[in-house]
N, C-alpha and C positions, 0 to 999 in steps of 0.2 A: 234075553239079555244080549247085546252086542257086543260083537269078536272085540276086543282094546285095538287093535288094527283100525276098524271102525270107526270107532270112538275119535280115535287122532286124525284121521282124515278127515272127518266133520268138522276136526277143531280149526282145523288146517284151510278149510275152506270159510269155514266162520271167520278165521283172523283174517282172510284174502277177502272177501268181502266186506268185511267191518273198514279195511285200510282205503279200501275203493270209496266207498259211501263216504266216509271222513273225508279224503282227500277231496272229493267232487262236491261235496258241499261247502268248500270253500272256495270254490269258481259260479256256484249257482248265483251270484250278486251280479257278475260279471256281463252276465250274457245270458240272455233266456234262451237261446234256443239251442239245437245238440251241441254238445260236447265231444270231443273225441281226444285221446291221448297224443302228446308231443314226442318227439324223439326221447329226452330228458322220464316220461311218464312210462315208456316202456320200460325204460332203463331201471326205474324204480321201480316199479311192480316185479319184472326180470330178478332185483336184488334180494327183495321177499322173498319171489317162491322158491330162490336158492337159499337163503335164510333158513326157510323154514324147510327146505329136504336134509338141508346139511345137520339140522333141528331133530330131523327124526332118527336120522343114525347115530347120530354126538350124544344128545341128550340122555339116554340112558345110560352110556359110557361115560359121561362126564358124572353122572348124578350119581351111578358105583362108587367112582374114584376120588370125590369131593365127599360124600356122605357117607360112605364105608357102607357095610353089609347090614347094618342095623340101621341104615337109613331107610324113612318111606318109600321115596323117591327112587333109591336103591333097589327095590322088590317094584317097584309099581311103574315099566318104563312108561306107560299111558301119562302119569302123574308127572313126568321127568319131562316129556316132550311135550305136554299142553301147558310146562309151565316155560318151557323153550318159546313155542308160541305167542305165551302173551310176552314175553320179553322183547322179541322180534315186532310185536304191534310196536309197544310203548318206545322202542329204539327207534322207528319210522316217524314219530310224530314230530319229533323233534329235528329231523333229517327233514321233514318236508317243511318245515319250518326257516330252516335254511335253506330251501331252496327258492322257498318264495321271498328270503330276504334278500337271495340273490338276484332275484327276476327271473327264477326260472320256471317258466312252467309245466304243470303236467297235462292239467286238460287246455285245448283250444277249442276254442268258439266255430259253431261249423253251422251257421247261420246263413242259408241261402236266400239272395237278392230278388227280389219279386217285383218283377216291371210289367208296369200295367200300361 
């Protein structure tokens, strides 16, 4: 069985790659060929995986204090901070949605010219 330590770091990088993958399939129409992050795409990513460290320390303390000592979440900081986690996906989806409504992007097209 794996340390809950473990466990949340897993989860942690499953949410940072699920948010990557989501994001960059919504530029694959764009442009066939690499992709690489914008100024704005770091920024985002950067906001995450502060998100989600601020996630591993808050989340149990928050899940104490909101759900008293007979809460699950309360005994289980693992359960407290994977649900920190998917909160921090579902809050970016929507945030990159407004970005694209603004024009802003995260991935750019990195497509080099081939002269024959």
């Amino acid at each position: 069985m794996f340390p809950p330590e473990a466990v949340c770091a897993a989860a942690a990088l499953f949410i940072i790659g699920m948010a990557w993958l989501r994001t960059r399939m919504h530029y694959a129409q764009a442009a066939r060929g690499a992709r690489s992050l914008t100024r704005a795409g770091w920024c985002y990513f950067a906001a995450l995986l502060l998100l989600l460290v601020l996630g591993w320390f808050a989340a149990p303390a928050l899940a104490r204090r909101l759900g008293g000592a007979a809460s699950i979440a309360a005994r289980a900081p693992t359960l407290a901070r994977v649900m920190w986690f998917l909160g921090a996906y579902y809050l970016f989806i929507p945030l990159h949605r407004l970005l694209r409504a603004a024009g802003v992007a995260v991935f750019k097209s990195c497509v080099a010219s081939v002269q024959g």
